[in-house]
mmJSON file of the N, C-alpha and C atoms, coordinates in Angstrom:
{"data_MODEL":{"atom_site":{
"group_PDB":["ATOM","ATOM","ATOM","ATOM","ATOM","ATOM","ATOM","ATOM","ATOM","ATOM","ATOM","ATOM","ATOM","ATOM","ATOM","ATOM","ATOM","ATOM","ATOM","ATOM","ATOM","ATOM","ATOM","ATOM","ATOM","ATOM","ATOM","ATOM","ATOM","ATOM","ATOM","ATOM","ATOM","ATOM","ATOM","ATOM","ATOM","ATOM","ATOM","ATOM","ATOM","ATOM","ATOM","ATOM","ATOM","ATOM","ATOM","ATOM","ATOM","ATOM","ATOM","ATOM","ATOM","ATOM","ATOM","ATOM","ATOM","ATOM","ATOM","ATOM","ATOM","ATOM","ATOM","ATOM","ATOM","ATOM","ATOM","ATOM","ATOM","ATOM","ATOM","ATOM","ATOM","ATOM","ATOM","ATOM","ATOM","ATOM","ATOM","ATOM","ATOM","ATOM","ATOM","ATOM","ATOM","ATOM","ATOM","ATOM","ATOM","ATOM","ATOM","ATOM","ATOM","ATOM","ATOM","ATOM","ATOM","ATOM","ATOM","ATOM","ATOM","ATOM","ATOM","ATOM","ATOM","ATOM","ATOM","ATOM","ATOM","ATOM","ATOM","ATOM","ATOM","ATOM","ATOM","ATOM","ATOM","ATOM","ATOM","ATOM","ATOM","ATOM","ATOM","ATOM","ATOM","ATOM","ATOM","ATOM","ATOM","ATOM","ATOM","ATOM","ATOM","ATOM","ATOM","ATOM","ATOM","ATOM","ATOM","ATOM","ATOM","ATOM","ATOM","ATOM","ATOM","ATOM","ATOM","ATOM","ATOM","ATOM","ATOM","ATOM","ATOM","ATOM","ATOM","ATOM","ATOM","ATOM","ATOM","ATOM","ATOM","ATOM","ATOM","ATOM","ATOM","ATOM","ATOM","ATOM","ATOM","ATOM","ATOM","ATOM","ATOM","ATOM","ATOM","ATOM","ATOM","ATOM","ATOM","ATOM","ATOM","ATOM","ATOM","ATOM","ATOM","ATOM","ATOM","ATOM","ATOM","ATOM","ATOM","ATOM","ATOM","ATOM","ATOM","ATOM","ATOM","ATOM","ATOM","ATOM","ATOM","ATOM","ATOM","ATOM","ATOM","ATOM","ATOM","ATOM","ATOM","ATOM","ATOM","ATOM","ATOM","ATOM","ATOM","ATOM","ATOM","ATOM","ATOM","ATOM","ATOM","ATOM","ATOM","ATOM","ATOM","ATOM","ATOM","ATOM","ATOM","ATOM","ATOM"],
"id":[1,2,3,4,5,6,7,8,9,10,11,12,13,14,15,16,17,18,19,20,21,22,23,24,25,26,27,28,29,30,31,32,33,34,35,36,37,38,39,40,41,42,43,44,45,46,47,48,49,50,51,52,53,54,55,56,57,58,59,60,61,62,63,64,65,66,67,68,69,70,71,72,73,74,75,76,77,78,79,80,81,82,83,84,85,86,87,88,89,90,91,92,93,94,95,96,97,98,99,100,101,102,103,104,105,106,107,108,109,110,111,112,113,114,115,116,117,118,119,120,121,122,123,124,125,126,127,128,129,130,131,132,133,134,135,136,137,138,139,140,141,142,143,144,145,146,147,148,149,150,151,152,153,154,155,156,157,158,159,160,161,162,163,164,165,166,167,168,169,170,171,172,173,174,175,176,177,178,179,180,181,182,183,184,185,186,187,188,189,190,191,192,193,194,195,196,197,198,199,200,201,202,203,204,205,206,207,208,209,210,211,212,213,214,215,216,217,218,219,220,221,222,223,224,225,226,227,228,229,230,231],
"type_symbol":["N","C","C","N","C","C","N","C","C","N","C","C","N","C","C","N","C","C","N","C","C","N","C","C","N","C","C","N","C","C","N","C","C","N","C","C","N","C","C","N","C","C","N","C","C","N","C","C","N","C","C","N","C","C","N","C","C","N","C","C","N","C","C","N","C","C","N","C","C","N","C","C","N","C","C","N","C","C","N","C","C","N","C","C","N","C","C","N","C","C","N","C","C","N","C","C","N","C","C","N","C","C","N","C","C","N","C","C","N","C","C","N","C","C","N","C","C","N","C","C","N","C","C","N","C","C","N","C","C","N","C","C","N","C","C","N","C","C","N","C","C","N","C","C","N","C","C","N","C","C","N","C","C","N","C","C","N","C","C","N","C","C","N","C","C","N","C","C","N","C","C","N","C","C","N","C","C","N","C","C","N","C","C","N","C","C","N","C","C","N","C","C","N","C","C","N","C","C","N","C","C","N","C","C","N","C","C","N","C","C","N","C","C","N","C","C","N","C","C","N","C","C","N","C","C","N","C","C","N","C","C"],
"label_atom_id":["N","CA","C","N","CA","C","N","CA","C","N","CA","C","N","CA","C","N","CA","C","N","CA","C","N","CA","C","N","CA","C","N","CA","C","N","CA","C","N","CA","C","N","CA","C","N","CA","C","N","CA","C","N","CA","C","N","CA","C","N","CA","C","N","CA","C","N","CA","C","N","CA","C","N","CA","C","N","CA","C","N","CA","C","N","CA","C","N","CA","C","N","CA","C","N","CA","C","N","CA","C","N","CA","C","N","CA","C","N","CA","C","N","CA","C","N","CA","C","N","CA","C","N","CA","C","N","CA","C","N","CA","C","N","CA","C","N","CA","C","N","CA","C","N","CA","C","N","CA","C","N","CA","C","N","CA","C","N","CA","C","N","CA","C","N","CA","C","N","CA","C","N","CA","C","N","CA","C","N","CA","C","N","CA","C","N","CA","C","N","CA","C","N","CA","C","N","CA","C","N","CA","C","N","CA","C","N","CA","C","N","CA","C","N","CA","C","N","CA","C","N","CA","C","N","CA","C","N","CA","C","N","CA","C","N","CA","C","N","CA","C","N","CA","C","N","CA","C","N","CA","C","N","CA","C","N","CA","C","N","CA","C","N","CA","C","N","CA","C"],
"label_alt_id":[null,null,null,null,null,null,null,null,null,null,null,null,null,null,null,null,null,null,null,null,null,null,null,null,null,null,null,null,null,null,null,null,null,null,null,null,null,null,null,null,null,null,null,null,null,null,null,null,null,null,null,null,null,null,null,null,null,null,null,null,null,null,null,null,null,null,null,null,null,null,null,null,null,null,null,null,null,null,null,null,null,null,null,null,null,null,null,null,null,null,null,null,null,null,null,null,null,null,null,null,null,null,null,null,null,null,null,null,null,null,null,null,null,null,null,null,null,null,null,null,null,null,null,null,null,null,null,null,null,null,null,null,null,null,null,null,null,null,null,null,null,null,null,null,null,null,null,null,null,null,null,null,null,null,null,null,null,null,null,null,null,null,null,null,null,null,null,null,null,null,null,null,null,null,null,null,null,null,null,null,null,null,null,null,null,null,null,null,null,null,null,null,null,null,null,null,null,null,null,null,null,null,null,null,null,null,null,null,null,null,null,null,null,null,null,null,null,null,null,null,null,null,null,null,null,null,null,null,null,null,null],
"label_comp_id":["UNK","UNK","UNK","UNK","UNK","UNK","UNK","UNK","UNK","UNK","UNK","UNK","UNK","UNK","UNK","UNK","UNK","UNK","UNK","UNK","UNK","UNK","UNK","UNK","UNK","UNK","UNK","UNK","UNK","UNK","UNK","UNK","UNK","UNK","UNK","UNK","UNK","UNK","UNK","UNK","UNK","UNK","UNK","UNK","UNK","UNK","UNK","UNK","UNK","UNK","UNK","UNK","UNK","UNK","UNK","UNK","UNK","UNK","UNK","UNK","UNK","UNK","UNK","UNK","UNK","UNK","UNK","UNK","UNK","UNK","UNK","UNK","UNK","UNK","UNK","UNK","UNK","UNK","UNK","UNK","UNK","UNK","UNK","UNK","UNK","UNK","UNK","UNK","UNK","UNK","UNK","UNK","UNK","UNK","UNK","UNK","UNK","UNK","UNK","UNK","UNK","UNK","UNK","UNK","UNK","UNK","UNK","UNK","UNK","UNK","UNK","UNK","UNK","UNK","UNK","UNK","UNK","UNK","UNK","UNK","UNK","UNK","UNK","UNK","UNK","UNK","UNK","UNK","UNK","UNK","UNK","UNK","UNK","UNK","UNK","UNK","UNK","UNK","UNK","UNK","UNK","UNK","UNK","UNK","UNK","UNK","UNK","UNK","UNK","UNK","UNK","UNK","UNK","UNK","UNK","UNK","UNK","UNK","UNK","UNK","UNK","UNK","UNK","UNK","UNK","UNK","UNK","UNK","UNK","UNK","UNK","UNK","UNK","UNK","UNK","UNK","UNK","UNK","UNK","UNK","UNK","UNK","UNK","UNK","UNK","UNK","UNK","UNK","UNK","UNK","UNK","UNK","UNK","UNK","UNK","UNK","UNK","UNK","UNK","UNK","UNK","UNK","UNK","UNK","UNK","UNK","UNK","UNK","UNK","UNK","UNK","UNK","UNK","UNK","UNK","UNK","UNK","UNK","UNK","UNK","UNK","UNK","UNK","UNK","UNK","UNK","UNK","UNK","UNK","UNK","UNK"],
"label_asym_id":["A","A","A","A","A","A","A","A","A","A","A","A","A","A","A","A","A","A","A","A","A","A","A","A","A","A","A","A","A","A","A","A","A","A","A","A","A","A","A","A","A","A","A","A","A","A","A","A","A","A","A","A","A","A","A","A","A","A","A","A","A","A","A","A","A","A","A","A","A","A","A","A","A","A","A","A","A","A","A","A","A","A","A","A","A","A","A","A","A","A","A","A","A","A","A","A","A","A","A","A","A","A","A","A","A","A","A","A","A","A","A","A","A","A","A","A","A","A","A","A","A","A","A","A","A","A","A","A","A","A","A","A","A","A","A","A","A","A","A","A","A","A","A","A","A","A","A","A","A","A","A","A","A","A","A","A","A","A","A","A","A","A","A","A","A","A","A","A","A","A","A","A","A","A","A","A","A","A","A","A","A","A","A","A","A","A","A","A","A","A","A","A","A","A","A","A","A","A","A","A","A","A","A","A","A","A","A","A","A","A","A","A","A","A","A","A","A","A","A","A","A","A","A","A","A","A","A","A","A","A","A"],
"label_entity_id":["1","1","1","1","1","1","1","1","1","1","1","1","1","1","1","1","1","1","1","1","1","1","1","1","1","1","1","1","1","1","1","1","1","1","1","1","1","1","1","1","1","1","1","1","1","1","1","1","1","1","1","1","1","1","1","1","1","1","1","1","1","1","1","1","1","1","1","1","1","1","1","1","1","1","1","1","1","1","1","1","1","1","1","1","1","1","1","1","1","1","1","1","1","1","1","1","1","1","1","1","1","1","1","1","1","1","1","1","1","1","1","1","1","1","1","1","1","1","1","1","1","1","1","1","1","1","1","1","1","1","1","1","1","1","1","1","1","1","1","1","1","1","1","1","1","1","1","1","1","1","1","1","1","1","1","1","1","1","1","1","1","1","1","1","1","1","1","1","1","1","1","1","1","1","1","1","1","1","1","1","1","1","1","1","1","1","1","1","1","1","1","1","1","1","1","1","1","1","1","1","1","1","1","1","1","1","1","1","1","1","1","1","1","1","1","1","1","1","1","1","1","1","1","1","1","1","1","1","1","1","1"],
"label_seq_id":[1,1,1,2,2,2,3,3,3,4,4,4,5,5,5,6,6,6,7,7,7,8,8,8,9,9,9,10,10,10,11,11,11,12,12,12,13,13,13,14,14,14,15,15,15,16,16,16,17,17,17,18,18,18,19,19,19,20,20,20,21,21,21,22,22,22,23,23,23,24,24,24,25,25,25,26,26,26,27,27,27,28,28,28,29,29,29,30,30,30,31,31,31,32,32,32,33,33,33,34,34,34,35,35,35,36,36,36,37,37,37,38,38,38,39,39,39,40,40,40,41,41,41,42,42,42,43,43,43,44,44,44,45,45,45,46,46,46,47,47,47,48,48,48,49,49,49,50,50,50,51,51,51,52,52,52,53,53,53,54,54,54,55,55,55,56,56,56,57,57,57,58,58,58,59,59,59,60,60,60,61,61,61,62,62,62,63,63,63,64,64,64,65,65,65,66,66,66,67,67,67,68,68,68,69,69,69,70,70,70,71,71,71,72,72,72,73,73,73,74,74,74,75,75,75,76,76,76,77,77,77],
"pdbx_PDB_ins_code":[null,null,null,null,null,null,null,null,null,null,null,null,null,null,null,null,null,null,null,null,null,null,null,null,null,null,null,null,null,null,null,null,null,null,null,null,null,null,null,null,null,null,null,null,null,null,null,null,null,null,null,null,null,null,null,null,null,null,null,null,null,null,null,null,null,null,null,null,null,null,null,null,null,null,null,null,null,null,null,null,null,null,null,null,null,null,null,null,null,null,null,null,null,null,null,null,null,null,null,null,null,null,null,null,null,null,null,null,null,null,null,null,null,null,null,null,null,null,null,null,null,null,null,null,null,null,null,null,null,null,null,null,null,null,null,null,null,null,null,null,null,null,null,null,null,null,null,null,null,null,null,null,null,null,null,null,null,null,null,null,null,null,null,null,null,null,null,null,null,null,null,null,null,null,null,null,null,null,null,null,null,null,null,null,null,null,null,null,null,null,null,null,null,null,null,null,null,null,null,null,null,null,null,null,null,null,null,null,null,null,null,null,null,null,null,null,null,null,null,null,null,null,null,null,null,null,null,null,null,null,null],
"Cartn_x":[24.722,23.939,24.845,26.001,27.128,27.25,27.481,28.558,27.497,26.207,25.598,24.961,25.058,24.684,25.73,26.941,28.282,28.214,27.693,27.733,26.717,25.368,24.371,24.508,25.322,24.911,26.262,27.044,28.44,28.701,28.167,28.148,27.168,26.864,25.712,26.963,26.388,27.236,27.152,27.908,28.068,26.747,26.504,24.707,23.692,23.498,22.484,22.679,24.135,24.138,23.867,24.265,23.378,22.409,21.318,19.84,19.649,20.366,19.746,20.695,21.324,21.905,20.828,19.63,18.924,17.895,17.281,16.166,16.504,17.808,18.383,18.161,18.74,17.96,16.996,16.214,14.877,14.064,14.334,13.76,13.923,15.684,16.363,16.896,17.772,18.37,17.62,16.457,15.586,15.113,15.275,14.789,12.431,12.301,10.928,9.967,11.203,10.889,10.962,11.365,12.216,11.341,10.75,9.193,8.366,7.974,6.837,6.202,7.545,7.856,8.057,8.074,8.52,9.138,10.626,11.92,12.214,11.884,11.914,10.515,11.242,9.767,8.858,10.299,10.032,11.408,11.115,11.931,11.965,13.226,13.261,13.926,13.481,13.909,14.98,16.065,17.237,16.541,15.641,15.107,14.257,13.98,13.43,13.931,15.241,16.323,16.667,16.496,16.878,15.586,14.023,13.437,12.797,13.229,13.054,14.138,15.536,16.514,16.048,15.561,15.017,13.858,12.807,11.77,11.747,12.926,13.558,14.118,14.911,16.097,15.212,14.196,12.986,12.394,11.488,11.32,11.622,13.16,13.907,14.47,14.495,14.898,14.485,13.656,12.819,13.196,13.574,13.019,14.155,13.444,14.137,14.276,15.569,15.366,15.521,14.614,14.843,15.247,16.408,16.303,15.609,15.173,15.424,15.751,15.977,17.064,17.724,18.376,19.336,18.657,18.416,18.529,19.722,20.563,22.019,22.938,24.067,25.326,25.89,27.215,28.558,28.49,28.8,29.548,30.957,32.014,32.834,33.648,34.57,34.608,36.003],
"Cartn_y":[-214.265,-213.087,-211.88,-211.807,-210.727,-210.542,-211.964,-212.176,-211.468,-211.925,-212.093,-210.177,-209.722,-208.052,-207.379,-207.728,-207.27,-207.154,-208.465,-208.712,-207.539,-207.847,-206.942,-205.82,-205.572,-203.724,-202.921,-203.498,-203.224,-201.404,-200.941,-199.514,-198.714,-199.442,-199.028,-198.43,-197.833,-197.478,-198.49,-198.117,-199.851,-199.571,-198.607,-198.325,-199.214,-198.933,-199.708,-201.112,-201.197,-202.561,-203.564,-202.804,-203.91,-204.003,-202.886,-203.146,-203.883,-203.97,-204.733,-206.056,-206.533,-207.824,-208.46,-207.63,-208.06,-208.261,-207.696,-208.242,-209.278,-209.348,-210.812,-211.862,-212.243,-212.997,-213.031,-212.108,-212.654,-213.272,-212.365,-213.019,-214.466,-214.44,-215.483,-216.608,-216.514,-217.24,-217.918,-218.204,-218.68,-220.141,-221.17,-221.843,-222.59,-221.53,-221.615,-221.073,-219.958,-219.67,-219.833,-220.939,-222.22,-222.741,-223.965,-224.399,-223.815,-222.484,-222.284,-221.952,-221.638,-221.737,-223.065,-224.169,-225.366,-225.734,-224.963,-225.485,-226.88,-226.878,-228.234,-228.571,-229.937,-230.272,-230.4,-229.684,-229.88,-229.377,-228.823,-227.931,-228.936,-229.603,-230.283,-229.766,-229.422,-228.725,-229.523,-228.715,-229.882,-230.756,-230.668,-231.805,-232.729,-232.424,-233.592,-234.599,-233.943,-235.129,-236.553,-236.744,-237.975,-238.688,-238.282,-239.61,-239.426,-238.402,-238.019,-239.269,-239.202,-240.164,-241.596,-241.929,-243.278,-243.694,-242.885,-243.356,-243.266,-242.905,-242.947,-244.235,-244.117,-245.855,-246.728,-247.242,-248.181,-248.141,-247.155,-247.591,-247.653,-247.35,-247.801,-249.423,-249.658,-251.292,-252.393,-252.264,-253.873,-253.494,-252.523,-252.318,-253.327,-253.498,-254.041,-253.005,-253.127,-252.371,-253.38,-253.054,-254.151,-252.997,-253.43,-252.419,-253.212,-252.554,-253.471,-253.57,-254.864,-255.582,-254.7,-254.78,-253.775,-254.526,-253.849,-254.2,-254.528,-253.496,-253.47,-253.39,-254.049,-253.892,-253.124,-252.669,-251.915,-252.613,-251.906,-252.439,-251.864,-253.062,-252.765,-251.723,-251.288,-250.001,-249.527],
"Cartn_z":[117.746,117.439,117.198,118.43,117.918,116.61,116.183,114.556,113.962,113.216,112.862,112.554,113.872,113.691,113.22,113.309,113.2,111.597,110.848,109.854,108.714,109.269,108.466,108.491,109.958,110.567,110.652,109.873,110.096,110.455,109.629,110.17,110.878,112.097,113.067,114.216,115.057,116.059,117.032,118.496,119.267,119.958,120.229,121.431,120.447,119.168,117.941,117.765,118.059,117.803,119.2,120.477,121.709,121.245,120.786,120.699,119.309,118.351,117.381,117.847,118.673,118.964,120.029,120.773,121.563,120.693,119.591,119.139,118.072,117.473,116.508,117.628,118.794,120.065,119.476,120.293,120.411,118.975,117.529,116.795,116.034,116.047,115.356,116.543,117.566,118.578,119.674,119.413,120.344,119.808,120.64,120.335,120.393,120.998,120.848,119.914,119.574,118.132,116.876,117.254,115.948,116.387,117.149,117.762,116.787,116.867,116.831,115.037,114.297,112.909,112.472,113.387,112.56,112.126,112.561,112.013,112.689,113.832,114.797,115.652,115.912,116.277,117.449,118.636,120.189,120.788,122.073,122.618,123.597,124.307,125.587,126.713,127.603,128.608,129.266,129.974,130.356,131.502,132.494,133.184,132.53,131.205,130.414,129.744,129.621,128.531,129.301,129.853,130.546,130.173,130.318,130.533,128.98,127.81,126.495,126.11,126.944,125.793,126.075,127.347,127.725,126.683,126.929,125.849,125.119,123.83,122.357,122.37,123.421,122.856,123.452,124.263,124.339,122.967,122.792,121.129,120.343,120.123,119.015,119.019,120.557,120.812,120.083,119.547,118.902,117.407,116.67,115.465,114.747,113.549,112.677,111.53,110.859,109.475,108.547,107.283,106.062,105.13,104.645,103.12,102.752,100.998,100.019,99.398,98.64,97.441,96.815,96.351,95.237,93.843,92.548,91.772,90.573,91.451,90.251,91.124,90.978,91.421,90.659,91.288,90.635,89.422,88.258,87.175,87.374,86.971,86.938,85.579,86.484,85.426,84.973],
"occupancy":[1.0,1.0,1.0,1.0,1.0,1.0,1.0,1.0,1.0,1.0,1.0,1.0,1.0,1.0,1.0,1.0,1.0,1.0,1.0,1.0,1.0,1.0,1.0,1.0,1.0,1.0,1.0,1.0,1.0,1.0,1.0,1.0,1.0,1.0,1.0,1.0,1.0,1.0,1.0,1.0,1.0,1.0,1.0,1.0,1.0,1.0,1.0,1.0,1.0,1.0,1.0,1.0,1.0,1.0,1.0,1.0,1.0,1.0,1.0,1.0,1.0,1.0,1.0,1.0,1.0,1.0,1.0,1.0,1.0,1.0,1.0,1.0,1.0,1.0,1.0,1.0,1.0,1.0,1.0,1.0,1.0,1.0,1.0,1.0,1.0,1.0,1.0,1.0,1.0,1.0,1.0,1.0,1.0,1.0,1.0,1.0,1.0,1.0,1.0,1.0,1.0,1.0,1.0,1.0,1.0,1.0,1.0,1.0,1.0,1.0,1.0,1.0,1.0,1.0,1.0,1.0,1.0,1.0,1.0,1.0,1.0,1.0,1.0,1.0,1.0,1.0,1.0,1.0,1.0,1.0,1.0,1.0,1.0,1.0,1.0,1.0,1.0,1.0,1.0,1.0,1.0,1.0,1.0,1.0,1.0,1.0,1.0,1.0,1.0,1.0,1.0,1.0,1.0,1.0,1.0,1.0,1.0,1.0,1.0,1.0,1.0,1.0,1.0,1.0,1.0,1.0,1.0,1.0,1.0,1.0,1.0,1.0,1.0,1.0,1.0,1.0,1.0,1.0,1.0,1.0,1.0,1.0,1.0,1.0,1.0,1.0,1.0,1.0,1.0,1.0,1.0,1.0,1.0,1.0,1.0,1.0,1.0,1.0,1.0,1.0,1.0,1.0,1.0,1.0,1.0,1.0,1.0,1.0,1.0,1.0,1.0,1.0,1.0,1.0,1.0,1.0,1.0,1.0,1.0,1.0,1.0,1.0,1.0,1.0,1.0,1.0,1.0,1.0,1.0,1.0,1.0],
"B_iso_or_equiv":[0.0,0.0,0.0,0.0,0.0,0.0,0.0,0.0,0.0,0.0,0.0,0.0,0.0,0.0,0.0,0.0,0.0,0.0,0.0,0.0,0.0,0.0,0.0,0.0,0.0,0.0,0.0,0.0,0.0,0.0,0.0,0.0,0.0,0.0,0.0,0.0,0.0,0.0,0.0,0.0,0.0,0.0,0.0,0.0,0.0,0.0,0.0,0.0,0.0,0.0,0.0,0.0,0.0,0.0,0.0,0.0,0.0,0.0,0.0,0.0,0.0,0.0,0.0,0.0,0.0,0.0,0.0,0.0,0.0,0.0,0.0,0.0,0.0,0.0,0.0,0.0,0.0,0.0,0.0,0.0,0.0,0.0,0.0,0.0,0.0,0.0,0.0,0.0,0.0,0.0,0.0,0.0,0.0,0.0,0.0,0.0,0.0,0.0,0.0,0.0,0.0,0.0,0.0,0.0,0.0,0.0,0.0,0.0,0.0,0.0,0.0,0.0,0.0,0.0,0.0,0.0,0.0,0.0,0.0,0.0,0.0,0.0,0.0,0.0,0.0,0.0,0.0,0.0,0.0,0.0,0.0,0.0,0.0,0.0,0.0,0.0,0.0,0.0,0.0,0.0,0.0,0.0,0.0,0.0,0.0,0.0,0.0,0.0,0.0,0.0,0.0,0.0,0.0,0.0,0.0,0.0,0.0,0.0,0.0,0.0,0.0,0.0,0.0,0.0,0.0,0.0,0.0,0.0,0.0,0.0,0.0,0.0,0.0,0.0,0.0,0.0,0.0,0.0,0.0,0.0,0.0,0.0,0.0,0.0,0.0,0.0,0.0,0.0,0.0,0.0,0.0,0.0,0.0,0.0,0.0,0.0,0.0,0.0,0.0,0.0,0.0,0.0,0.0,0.0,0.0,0.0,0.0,0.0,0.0,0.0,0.0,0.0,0.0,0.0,0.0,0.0,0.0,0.0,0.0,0.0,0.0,0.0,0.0,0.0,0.0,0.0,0.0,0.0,0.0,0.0,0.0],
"pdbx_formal_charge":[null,null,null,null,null,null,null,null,null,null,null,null,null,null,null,null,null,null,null,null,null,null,null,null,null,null,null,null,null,null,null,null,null,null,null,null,null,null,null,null,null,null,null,null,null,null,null,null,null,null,null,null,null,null,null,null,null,null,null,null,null,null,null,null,null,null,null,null,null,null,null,null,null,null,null,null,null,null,null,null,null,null,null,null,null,null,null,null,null,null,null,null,null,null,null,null,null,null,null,null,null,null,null,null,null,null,null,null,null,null,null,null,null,null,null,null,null,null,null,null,null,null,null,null,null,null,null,null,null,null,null,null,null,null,null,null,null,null,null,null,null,null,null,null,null,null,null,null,null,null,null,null,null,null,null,null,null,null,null,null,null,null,null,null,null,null,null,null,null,null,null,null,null,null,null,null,null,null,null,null,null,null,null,null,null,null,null,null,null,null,null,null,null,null,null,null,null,null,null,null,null,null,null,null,null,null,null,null,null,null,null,null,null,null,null,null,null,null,null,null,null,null,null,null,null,null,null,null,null,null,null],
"auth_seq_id":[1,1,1,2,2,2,3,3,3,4,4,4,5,5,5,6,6,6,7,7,7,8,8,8,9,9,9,10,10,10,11,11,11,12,12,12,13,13,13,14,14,14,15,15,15,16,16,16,17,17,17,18,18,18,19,19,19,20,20,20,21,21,21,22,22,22,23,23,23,24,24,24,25,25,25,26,26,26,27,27,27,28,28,28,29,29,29,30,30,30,31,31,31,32,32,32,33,33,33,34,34,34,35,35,35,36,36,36,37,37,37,38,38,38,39,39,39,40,40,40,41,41,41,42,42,42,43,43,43,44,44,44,45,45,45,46,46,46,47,47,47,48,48,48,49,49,49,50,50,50,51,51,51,52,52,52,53,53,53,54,54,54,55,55,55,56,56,56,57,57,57,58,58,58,59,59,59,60,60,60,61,61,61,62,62,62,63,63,63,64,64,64,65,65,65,66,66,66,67,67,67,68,68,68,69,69,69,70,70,70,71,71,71,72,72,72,73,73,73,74,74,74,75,75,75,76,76,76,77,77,77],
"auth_comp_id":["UNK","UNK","UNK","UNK","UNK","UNK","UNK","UNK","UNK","UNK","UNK","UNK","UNK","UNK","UNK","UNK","UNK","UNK","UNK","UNK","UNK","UNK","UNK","UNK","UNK","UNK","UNK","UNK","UNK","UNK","UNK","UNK","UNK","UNK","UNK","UNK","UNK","UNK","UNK","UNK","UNK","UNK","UNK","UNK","UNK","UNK","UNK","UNK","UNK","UNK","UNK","UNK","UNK","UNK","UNK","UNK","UNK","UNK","UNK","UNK","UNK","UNK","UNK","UNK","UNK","UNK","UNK","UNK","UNK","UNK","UNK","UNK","UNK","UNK","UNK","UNK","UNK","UNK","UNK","UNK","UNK","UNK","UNK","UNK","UNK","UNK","UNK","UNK","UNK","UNK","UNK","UNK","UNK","UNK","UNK","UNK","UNK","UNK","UNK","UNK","UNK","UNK","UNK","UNK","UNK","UNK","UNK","UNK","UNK","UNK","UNK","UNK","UNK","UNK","UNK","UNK","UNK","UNK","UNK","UNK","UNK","UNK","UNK","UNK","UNK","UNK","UNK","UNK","UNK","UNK","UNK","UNK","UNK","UNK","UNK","UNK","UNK","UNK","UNK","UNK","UNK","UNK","UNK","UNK","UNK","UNK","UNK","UNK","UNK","UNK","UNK","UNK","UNK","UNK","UNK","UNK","UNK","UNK","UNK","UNK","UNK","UNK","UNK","UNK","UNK","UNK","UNK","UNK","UNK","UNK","UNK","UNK","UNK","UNK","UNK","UNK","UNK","UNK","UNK","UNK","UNK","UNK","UNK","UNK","UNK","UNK","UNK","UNK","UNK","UNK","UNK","UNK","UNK","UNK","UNK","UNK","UNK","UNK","UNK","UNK","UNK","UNK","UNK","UNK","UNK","UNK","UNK","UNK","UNK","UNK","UNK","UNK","UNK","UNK","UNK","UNK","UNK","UNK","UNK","UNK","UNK","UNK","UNK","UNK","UNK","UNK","UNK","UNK","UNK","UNK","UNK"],
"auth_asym_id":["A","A","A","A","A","A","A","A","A","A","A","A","A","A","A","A","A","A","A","A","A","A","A","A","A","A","A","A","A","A","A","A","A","A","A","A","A","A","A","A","A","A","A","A","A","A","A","A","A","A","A","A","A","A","A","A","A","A","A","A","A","A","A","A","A","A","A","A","A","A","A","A","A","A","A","A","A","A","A","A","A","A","A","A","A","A","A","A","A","A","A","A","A","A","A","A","A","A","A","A","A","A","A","A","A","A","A","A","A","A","A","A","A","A","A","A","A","A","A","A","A","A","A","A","A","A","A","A","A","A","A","A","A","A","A","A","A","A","A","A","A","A","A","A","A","A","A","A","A","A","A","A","A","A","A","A","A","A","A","A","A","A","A","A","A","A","A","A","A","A","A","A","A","A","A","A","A","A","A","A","A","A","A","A","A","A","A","A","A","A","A","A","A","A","A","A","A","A","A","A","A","A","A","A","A","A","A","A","A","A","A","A","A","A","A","A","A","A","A","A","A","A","A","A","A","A","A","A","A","A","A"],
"auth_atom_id":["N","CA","C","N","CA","C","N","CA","C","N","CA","C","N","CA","C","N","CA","C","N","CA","C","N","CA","C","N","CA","C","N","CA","C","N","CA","C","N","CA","C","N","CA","C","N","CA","C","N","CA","C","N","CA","C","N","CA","C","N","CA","C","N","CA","C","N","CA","C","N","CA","C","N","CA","C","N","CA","C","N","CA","C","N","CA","C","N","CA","C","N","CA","C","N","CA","C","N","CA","C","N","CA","C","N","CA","C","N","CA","C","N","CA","C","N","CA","C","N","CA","C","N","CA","C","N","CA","C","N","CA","C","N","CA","C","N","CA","C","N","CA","C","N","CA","C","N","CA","C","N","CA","C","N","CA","C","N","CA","C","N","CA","C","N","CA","C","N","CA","C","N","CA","C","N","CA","C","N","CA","C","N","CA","C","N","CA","C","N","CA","C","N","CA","C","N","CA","C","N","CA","C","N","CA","C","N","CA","C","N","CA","C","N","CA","C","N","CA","C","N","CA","C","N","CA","C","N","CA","C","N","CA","C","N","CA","C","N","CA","C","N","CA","C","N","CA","C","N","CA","C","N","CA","C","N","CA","C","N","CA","C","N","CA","C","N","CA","C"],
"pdbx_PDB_model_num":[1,1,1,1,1,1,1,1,1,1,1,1,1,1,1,1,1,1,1,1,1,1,1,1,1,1,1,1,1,1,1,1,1,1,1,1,1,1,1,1,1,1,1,1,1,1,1,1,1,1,1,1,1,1,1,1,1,1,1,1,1,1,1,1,1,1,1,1,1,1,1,1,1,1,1,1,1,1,1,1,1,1,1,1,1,1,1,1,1,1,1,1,1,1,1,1,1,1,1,1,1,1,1,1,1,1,1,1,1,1,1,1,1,1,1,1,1,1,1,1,1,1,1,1,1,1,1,1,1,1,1,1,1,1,1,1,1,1,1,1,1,1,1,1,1,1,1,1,1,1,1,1,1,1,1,1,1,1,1,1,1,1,1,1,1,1,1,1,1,1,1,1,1,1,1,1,1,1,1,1,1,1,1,1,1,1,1,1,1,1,1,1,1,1,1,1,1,1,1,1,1,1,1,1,1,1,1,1,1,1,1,1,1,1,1,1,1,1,1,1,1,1,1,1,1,1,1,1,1,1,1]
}}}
């Protein structure tokens, strides 16, 4: 967020720039606010990642992938 105000606001004074480095946070550096725009699709809290990575690699366990066929190989060239 520093970089980022440093960048747009380059000639703000340093008092303007805490306060516009606290609302780049809040509007841009948040991840619930990425949630809630739909940039992603779920926020996991760090006591959730453990039984989030378990019940990913269980249902990823059985899968099969099929491509399919290629129709063309390399031509040689």
């Amino acid at each position: 967020a520093e970089g980022a105000v440093n960048i747009l606001f380059r000639n703000a004074e340093n008092e303007m720039r805490e306060a516009l480095t606290e609302e780049y946070r809040e509007k841009f550096a948040n991840p619930f606010r990425a949630a809630e725009l739909g940039y992603i699709d779920e926020v996991i809290l760090p006591e959730q990642t453990r039984a989030k990575l378990i019940a990913a690699l269980d249902m990823a366990q059985n899968k099969n992938v099929s491509n399919p066929p290629k129709k063309h190989g390399n031509m040689p060239l």
